[in-house]
N, CA, C and O atoms as a DFTB+ gen file, in Angstrom:
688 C
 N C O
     1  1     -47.926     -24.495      42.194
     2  2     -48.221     -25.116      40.915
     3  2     -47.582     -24.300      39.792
     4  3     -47.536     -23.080      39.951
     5  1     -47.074     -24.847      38.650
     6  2     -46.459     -24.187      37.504
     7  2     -47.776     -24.294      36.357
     8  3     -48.426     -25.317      36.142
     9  1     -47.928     -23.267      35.848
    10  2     -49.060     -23.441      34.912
    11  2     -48.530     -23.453      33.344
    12  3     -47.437     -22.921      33.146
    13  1     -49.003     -23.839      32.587
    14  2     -48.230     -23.766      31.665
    15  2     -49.552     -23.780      30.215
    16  3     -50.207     -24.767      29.879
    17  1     -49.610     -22.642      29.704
    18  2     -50.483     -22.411      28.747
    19  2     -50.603     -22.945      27.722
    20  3     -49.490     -23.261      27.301
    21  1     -51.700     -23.339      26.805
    22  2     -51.887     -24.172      25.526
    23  2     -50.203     -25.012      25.079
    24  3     -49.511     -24.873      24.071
    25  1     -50.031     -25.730      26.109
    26  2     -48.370     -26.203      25.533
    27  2     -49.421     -27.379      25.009
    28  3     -50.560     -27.752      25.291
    29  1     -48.021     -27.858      23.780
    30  2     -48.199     -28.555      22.934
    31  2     -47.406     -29.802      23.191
    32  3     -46.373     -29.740      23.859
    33  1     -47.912     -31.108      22.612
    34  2     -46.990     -32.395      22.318
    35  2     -46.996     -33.232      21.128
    36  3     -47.986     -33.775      20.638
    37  1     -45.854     -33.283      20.732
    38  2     -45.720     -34.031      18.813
    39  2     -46.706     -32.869      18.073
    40  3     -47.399     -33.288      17.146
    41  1     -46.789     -31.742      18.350
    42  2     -47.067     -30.772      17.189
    43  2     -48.561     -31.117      17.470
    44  3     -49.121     -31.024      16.377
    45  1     -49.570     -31.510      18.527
    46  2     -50.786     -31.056      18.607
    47  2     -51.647     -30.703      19.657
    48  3     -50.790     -30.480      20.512
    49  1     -52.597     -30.513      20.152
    50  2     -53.168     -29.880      21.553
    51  2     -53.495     -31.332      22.267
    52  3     -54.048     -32.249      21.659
    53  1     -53.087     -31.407      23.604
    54  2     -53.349     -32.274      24.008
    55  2     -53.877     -31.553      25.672
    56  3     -53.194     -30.912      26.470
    57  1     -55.191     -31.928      25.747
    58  2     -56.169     -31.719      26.725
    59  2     -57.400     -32.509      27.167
    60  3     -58.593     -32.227      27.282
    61  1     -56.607     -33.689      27.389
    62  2     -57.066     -34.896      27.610
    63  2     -57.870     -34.750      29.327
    64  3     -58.960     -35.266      29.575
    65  1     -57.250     -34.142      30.101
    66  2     -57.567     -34.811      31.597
    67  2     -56.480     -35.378      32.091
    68  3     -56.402     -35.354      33.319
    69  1     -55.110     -36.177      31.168
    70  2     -54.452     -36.846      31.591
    71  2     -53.000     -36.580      33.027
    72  3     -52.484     -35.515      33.364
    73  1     -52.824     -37.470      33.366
    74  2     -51.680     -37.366      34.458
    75  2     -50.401     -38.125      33.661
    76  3     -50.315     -39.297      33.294
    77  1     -49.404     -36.972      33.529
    78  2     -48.179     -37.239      33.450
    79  2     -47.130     -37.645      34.839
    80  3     -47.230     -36.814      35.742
    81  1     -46.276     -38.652      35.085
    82  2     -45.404     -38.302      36.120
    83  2     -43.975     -38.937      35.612
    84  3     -43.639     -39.931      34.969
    85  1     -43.439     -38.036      36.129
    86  2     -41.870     -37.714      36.050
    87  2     -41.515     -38.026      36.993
    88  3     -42.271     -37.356      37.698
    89  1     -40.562     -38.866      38.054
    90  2     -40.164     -38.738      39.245
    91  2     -41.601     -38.375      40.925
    92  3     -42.633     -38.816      41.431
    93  1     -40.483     -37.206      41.063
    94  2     -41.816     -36.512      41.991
    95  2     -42.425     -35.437      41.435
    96  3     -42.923     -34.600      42.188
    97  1     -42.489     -35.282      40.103
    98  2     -43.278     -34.538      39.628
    99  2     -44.579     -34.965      38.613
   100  3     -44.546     -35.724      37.644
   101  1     -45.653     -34.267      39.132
   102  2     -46.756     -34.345      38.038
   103  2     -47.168     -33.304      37.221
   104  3     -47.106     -32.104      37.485
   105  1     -47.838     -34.131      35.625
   106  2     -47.914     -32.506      34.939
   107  2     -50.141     -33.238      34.774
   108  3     -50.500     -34.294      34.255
   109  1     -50.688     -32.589      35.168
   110  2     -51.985     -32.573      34.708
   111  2     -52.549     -31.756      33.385
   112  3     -52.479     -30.527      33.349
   113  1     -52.991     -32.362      32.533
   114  2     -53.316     -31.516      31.241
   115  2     -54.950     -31.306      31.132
   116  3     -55.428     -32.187      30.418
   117  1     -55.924     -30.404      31.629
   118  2     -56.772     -29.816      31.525
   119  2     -58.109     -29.338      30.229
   120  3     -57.888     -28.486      29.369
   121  1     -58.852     -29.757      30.300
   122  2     -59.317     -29.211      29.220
   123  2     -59.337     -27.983      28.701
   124  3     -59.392     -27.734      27.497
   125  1     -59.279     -26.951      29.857
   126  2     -59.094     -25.688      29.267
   127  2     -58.137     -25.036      28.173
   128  3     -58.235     -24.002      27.512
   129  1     -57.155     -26.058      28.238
   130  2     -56.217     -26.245      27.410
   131  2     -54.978     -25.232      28.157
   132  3     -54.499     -24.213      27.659
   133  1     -54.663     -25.787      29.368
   134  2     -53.692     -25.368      30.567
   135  2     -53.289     -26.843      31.254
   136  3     -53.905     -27.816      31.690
   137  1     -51.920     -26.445      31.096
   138  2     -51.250     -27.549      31.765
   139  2     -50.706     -27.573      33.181
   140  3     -50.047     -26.540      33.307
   141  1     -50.679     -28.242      34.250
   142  2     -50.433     -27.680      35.882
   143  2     -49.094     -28.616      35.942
   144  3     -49.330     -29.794      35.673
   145  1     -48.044     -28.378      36.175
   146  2     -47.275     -29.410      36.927
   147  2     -46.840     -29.023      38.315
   148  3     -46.521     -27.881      38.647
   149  1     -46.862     -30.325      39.273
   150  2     -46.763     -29.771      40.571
   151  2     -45.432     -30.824      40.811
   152  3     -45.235     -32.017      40.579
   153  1     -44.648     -29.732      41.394
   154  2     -43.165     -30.352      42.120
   155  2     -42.964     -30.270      43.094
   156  3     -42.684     -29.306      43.806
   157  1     -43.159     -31.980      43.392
   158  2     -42.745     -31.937      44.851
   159  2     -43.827     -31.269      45.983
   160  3     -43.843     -31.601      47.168
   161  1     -44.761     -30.221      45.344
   162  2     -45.596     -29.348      45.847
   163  2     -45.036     -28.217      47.175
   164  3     -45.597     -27.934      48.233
   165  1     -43.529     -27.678      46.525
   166  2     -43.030     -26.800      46.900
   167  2     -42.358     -25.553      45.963
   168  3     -42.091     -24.428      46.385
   169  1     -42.173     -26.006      44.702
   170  2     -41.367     -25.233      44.091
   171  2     -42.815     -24.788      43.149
   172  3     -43.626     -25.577      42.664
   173  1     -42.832     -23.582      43.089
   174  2     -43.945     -22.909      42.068
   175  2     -44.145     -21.403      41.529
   176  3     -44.061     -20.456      42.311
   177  1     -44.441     -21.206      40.009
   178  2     -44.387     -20.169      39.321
   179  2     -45.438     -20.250      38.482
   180  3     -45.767     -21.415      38.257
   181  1     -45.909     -19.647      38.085
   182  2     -47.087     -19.157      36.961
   183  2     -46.216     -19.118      35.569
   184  3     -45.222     -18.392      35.620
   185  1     -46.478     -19.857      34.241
   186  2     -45.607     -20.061      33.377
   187  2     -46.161     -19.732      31.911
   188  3     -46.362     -20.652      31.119
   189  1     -46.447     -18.154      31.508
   190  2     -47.381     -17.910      29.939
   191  2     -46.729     -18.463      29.373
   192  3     -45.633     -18.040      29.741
   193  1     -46.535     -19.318      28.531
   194  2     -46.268     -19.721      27.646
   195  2     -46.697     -19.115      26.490
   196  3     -45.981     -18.467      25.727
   197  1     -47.905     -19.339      26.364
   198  2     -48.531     -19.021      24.938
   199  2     -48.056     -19.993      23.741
   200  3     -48.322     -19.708      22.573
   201  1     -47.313     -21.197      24.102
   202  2     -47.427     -21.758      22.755
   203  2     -46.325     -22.273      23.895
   204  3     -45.906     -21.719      24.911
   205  1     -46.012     -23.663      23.251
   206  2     -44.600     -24.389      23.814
   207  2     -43.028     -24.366      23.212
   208  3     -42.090     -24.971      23.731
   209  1     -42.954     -23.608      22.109
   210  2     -41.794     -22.879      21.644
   211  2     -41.256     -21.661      21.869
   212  3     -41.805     -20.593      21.598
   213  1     -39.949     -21.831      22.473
   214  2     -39.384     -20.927      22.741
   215  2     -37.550     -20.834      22.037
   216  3     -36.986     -21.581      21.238
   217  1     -37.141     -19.816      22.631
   218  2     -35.733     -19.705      21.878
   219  2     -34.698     -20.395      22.810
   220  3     -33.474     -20.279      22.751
   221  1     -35.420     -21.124      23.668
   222  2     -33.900     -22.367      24.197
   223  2     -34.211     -23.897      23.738
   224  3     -33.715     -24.918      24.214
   225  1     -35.360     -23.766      22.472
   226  2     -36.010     -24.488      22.217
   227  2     -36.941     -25.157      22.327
   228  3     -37.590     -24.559      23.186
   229  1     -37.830     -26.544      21.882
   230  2     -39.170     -27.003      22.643
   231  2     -39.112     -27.306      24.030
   232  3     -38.367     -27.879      24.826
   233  1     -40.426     -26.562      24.000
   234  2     -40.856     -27.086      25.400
   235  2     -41.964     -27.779      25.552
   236  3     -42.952     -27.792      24.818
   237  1     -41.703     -28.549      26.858
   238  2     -43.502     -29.381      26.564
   239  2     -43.518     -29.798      27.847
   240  3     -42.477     -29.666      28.490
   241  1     -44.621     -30.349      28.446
   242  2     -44.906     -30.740      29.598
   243  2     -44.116     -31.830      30.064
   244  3     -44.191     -32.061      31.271
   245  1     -43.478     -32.450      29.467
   246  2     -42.782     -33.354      29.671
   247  2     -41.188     -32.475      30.303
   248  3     -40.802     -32.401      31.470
   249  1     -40.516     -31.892      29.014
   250  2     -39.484     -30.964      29.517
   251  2     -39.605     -30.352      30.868
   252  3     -38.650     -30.329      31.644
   253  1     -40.467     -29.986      31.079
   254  2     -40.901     -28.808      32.807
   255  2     -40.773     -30.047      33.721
   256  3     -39.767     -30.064      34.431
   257  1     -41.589     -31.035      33.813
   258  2     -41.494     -32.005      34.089
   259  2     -40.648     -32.578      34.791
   260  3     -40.651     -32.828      35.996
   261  1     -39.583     -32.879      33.641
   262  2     -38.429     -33.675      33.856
   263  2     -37.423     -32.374      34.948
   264  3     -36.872     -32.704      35.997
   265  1     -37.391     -30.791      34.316
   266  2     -36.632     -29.912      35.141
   267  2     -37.118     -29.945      36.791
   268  3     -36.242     -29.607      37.586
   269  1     -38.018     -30.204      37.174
   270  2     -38.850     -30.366      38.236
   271  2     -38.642     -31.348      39.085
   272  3     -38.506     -31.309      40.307
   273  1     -38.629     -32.203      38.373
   274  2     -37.915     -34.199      39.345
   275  2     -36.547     -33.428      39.326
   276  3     -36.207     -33.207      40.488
   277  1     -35.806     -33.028      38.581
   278  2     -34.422     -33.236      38.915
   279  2     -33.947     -32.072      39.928
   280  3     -32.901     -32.120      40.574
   281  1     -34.949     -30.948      39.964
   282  2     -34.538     -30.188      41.245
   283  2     -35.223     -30.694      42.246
   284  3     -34.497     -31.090      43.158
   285  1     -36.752     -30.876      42.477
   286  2     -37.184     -31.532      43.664
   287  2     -36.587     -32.995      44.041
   288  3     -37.024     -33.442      45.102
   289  1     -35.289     -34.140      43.064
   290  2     -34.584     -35.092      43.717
   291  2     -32.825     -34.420      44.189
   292  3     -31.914     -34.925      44.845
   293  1     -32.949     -33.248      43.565
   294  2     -31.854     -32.948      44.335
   295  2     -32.087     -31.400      44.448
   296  3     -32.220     -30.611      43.513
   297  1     -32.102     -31.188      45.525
   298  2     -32.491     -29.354      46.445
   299  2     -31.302     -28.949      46.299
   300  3     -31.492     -27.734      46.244
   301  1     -29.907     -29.139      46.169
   302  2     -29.154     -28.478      46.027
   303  2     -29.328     -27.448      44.931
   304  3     -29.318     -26.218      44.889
   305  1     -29.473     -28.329      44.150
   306  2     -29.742     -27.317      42.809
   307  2     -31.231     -26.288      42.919
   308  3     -31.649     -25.776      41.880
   309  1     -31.782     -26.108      43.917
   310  2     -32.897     -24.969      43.547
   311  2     -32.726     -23.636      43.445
   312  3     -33.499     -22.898      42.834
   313  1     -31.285     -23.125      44.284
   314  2     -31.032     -21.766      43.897
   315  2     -30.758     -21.525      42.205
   316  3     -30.714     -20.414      41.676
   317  1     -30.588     -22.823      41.505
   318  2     -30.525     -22.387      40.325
   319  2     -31.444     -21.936      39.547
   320  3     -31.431     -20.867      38.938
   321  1     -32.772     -23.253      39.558
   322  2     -33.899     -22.579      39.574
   323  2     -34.968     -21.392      39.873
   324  3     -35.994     -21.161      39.233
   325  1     -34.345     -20.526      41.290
   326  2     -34.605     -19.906      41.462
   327  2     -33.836     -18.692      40.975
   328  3     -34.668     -17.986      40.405
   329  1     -33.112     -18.341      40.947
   330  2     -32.337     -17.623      39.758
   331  2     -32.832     -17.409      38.551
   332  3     -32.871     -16.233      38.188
   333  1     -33.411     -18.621      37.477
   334  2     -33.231     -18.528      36.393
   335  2     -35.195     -17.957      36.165
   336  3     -35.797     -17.545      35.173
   337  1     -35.555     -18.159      37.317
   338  2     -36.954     -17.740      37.134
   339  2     -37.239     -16.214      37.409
   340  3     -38.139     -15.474      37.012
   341  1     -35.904     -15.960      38.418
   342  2     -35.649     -14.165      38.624
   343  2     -35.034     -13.714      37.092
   344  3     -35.275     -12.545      36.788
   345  1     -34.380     -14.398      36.248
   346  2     -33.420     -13.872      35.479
   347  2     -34.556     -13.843      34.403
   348  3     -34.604     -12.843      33.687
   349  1     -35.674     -15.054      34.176
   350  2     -37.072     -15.100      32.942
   351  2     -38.164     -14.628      33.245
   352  3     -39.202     -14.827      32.613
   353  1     -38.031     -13.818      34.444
   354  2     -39.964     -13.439      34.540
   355  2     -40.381     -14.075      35.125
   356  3     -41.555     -13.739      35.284
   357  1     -40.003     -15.463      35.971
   358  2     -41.161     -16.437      36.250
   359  2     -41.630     -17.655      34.947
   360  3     -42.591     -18.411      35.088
   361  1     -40.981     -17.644      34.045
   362  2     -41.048     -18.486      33.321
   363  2     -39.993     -19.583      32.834
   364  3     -39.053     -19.116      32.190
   365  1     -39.994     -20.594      32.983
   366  2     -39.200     -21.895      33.491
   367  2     -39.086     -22.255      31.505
   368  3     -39.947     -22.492      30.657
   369  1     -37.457     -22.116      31.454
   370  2     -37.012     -22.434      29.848
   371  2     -36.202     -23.782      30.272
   372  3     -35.011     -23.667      30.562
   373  1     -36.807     -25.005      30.310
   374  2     -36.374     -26.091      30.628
   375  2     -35.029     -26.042      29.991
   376  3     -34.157     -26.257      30.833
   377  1     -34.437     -25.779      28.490
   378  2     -33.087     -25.694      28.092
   379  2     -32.332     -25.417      28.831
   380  3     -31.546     -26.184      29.388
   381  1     -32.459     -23.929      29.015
   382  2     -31.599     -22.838      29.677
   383  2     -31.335     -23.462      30.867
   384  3     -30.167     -23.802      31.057
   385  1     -32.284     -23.728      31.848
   386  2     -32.041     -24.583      32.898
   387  2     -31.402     -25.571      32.905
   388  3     -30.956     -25.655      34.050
   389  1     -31.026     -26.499      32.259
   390  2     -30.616     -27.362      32.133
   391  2     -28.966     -27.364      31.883
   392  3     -28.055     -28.074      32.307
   393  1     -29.025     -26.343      31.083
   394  2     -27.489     -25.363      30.681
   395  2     -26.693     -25.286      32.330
   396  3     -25.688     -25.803      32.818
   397  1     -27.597     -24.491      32.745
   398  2     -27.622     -23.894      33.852
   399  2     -27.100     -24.633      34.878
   400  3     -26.206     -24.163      35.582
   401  1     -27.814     -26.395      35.161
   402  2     -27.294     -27.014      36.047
   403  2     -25.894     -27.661      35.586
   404  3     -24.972     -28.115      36.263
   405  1     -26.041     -27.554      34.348
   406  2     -24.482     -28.004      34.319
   407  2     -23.231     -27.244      34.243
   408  3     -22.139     -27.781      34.427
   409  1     -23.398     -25.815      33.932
   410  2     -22.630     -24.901      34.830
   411  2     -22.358     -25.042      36.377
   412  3     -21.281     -24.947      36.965
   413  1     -23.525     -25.277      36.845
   414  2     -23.378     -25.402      38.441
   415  2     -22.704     -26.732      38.873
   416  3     -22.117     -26.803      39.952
   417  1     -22.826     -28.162      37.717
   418  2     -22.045     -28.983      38.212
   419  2     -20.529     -28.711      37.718
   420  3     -19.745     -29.444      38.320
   421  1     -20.136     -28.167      37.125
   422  2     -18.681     -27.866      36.750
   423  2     -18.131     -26.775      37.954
   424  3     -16.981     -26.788      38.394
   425  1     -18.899     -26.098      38.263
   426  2     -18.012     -25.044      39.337
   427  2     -18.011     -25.823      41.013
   428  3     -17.268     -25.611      41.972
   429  1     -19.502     -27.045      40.803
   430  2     -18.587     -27.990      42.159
   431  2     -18.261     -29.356      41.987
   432  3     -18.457     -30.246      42.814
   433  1     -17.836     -29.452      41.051
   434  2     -17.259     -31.056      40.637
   435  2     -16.229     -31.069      41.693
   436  3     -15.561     -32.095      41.557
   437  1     -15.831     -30.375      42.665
   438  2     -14.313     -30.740      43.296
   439  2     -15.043     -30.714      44.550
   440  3     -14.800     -31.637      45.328
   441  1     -16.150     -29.570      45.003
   442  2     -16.482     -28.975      46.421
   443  2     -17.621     -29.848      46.414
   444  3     -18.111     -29.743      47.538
   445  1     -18.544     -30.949      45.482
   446  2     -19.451     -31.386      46.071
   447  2     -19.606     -32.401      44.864
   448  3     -20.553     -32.293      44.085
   449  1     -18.419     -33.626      44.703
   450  2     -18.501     -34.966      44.145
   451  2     -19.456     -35.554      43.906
   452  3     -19.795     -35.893      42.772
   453  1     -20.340     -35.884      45.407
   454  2     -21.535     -37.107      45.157
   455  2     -22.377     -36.317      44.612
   456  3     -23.007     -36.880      43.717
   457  1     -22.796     -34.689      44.864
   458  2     -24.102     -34.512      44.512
   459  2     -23.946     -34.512      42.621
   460  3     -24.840     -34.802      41.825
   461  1     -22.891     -34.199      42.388
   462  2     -22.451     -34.152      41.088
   463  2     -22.559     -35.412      40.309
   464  3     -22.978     -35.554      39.160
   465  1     -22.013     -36.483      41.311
   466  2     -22.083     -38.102      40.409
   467  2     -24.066     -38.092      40.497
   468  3     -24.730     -38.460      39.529
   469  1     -24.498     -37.769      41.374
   470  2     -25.814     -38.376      41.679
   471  2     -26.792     -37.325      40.294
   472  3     -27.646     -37.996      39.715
   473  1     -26.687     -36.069      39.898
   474  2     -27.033     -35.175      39.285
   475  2     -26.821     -36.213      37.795
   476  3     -27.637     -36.866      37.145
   477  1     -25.612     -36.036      37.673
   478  2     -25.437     -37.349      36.637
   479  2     -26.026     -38.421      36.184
   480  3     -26.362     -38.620      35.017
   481  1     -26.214     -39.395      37.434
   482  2     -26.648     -40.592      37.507
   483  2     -28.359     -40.477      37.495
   484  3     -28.914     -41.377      36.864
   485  1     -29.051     -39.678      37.994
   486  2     -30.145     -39.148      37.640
   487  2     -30.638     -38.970      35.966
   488  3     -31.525     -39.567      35.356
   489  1     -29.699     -37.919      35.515
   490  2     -30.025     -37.834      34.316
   491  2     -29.719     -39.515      33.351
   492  3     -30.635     -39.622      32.536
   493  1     -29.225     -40.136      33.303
   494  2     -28.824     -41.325      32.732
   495  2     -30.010     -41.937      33.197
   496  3     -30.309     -42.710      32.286
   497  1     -30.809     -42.033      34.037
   498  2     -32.566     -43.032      34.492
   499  2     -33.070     -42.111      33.375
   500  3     -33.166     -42.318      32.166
   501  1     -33.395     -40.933      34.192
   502  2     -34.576     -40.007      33.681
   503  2     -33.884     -39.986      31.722
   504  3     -34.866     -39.508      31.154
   505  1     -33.124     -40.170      30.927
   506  2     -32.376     -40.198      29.447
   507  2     -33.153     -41.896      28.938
   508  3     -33.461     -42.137      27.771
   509  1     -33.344     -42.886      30.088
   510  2     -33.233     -44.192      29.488
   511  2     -35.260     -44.141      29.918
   512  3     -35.995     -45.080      29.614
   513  1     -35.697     -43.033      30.540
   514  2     -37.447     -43.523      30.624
   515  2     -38.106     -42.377      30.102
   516  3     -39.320     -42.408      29.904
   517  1     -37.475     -41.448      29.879
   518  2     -38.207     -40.203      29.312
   519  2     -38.636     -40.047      27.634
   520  3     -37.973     -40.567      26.737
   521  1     -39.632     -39.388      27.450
   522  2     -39.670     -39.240      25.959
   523  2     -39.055     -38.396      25.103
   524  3     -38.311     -37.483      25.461
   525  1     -39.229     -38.562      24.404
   526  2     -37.965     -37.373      22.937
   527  2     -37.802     -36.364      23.513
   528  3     -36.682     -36.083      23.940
   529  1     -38.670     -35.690      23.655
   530  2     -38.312     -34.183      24.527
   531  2     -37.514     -33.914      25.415
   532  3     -36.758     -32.948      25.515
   533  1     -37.757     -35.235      26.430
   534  2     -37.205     -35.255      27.617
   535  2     -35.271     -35.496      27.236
   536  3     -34.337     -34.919      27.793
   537  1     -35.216     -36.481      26.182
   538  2     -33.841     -37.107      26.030
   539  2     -33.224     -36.127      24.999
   540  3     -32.098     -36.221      24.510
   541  1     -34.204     -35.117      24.736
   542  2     -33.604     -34.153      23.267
   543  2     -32.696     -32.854      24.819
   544  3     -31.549     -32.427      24.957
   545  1     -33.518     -32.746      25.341
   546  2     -33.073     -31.870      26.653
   547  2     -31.785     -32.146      27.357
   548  3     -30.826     -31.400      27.552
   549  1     -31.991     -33.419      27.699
   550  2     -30.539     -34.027      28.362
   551  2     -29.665     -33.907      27.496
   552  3     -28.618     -33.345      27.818
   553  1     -29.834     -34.378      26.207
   554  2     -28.578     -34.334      25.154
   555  2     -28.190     -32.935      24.779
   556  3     -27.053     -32.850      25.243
   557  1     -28.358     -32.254      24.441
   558  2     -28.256     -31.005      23.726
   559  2     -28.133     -29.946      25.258
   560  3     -27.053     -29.391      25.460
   561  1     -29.065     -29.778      26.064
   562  2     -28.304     -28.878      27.125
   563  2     -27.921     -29.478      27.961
   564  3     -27.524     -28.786      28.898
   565  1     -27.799     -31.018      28.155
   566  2     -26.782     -31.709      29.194
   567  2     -25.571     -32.061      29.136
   568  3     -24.593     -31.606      29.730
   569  1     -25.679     -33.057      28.247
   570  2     -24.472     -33.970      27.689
   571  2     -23.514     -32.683      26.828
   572  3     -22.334     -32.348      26.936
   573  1     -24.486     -32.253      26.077
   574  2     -23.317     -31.887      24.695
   575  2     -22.710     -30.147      25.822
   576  3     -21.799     -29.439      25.391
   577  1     -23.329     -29.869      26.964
   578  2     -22.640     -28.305      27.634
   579  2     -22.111     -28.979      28.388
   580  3     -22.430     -28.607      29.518
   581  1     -21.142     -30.185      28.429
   582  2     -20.421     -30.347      29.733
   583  2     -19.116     -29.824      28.697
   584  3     -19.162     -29.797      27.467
   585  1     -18.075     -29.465      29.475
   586  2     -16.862     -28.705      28.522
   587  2     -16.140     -30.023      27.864
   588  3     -16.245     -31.176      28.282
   589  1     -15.435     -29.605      26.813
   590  2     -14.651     -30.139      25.773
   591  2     -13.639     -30.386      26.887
   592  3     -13.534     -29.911      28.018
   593  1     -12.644     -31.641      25.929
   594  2     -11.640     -32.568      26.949
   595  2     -10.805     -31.594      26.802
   596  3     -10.876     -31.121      25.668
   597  1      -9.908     -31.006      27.586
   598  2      -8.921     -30.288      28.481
   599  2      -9.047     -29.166      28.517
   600  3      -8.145     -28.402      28.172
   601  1     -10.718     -28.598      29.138
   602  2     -10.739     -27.646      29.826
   603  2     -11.641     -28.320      30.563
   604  3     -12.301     -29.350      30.426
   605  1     -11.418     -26.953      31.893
   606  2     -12.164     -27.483      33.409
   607  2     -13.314     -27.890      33.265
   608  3     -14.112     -27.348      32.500
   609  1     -13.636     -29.126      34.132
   610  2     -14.799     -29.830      34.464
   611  2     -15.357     -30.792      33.231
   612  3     -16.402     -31.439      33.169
   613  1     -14.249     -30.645      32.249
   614  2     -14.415     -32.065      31.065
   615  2     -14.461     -33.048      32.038
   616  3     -15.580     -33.561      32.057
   617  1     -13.770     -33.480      32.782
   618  2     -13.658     -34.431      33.689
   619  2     -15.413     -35.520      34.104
   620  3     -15.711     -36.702      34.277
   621  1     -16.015     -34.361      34.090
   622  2     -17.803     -35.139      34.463
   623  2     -18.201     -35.908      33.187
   624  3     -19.349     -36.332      33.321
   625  1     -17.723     -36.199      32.135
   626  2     -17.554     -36.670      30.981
   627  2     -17.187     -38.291      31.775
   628  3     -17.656     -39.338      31.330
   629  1     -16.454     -38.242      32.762
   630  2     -16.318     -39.706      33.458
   631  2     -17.780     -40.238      33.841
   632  3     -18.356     -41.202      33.336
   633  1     -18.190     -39.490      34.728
   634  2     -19.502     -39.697      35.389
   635  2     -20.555     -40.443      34.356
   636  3     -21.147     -41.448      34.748
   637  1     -20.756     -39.968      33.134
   638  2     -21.291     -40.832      32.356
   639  2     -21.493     -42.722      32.335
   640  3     -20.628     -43.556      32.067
   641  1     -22.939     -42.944      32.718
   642  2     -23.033     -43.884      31.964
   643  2     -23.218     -44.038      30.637
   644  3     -23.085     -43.160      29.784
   645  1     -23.722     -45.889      30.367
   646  2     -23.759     -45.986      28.791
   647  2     -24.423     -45.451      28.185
   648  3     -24.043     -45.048      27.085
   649  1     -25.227     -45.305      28.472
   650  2     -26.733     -44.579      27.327
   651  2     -26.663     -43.359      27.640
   652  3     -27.545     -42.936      26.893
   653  1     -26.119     -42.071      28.415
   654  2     -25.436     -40.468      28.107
   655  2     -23.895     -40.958      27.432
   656  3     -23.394     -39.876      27.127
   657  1     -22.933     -42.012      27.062
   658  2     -22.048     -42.291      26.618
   659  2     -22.313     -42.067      25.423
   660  3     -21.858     -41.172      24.711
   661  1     -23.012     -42.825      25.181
   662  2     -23.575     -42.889      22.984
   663  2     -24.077     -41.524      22.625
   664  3     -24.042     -41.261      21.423
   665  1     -24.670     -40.340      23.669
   666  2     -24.889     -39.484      22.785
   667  2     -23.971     -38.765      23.072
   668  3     -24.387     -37.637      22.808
   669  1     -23.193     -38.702      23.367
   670  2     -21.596     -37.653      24.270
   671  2     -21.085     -37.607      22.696
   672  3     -21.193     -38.518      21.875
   673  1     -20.585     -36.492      22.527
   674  2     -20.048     -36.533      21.076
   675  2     -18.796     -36.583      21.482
   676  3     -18.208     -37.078      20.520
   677  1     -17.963     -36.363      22.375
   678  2     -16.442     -37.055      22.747
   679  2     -16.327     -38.262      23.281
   680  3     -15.231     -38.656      23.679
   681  1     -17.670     -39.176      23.383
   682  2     -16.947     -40.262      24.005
   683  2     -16.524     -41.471      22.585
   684  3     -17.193     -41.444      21.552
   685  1     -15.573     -42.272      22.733
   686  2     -14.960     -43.079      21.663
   687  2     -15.876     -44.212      21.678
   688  3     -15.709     -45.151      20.899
């Protein structure tokens, strides 16, 4: 389970009881005012938060969330995750991560195509059902860190559908 302390949503405490789901992930919000999300119910870290702002920007149960479906629908990518939780303490910066996988799809856009179109094609569902947070994440550490046109791995700039198209700041 990922725990995730007094996180916040639209700027107020939300400790309803409620069930969030993302994919194969769920985030449960607690009265204690602790949030649990469980992925997949394999991948798990203990997550202080202490507030849902951080310096790769907001975070919210939704963000963890969404980082969670997209490694538990594709396992390739968990050494990244696991990395970036050796590299934070154990604490999951949905941005950074997100940065992160798209570094990892640029160094195998050639050695591993489908998982790359599918990583893609993922984010374009999860961009067209997710909330602000979720689509502020994709845009800003997805879309906008894939590289500028004529350097390596601009190319995943193809992979785009329409709705990661409109926020692509190179697409015409």
């Amino acid at each position: 389970m990922i725990v995730v302390h007094r996180c916040h949503r639209y700027g107020t405490d939300f400790d309803d009881g409620s069930v969030i789901s993302s994919s194969s992930a769920k985030v449960r919000v607690h009265q204690e005012g602790t949030t649990t999300v469980a992925i997949g119910g394999e991948l798990a870290t203990r997550i202080p938060t202490g507030g849902c702002m951080h310096q790769d920007g907001p975070m919210s149960a939704y963000t963890v969330a969404a980082i969670g479906a997209l490694i538990d629908t594709h396992r390739r990518l968990a050494p990244v995750l696991e990395e970036h939780l050796i590299d934070n303490e154990g604490e999951v910066l949905p941005h950074l991560v997100m940065a992160d996988v798209v570094r990892w799809l640029v160094e195998h856009r050639t050695s591993d195509p489908e998982v790359c179109r599918s990583v893609i094609g993922w984010l374009e569902e999860e961009f067209g059902r997710g909330p602000a947070e979720v689509r502020g994440l994709i845009t800003a550490s997805g879309v906008e860190m894939i590289p500028d046109p004529g350097h390596p791995g601009a190319e995943l700039r193809d992979l785009l559908g329409p709705v990661l198209r409109e926020v692509d700041p190179w697409s015409t």
